[in-house]
N, C-alpha and C positions, 0 to 999 in steps of 0.2 A: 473501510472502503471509502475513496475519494468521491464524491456526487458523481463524476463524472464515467464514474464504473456501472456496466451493464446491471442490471437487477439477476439477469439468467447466472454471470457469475456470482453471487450471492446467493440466490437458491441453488447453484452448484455444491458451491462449496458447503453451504450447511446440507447437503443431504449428504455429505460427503462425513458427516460429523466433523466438520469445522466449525471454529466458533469465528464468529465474524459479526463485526456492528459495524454499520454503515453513517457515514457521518449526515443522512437525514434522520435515523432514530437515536442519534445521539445530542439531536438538535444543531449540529456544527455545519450542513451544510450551507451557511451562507458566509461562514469565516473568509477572510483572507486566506492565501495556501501559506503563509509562514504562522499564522495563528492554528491553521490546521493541524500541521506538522508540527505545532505545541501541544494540540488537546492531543493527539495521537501518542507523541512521547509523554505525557500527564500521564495517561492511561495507563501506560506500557505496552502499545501497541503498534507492532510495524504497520504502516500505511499503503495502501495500494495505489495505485491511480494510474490513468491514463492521460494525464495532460501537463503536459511539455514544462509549465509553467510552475510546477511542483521539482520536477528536476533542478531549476535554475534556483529554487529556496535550498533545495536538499546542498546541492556545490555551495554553496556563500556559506554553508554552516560546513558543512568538509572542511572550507579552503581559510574560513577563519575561525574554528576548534570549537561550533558550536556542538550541540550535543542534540541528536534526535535517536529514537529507536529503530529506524531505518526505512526507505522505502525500496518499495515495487515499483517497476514501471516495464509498461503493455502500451506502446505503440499502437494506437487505437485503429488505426487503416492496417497495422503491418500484422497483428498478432490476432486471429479468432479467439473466440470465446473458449474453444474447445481445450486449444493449447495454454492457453491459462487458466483453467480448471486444472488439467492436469498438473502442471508447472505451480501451479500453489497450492495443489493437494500435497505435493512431492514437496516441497518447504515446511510446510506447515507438519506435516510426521515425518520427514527424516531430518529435517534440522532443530537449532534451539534461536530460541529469540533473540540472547544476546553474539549469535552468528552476525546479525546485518544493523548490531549496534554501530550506527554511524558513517552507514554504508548505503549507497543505493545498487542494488540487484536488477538487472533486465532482463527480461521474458522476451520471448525463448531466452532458455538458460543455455 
């Protein structure tokens, strides 16, 4: 989870039995978003986020063959909290991680 992701999503999703680290208990939130979108593929973890500025890292690595494990993105005015619970319980157990290898996915699906 990018800083910039609600907390209510977060305890959503783990009461949800998601596993989910949030990059202030991973110590990351104060990276740059391209250093994030490093510790997040490091990990092996797709990244969430809600801010605009993680999208434009995610494209330059699309559009020049970098490599990330994928992001989320929830337009933070356009998408509640509700339907991104739902919409990332629904990835998180019907799909696989290497699905959004090197892809960015947006909520609503």
């Amino acid at each position: 989870m990018d800083h910039h992701v609600e907390r209510a999503i977060t305890i959503g999703l783990r009461a949800r039995a998601i596993n989910v680290l949030t990059a202030y208990e991973d110590g990351a939130d104060r990276l740059a978003d391209g250093d994030l979108l490093e510790r997040a593929t490091t990990l092996g973890r797709v990244l969430f986020t809600r801010d605009d500025d993680l999208l434009i890292e995610a494209s330059n690595r699309q559009r020049t063959g970098g490599h990330f494990r994928g992001v989320i993105y929830a337009h933070l005015q356009a998408v509640d909290v509700g339907t991104c619970l739902r919409e990332l319980e629904l990835i998180a157990k019907a799909g696989h991680p290497e699905d959004l290898l090197n892809r960015v996915e947006y909520l609503p699906l």
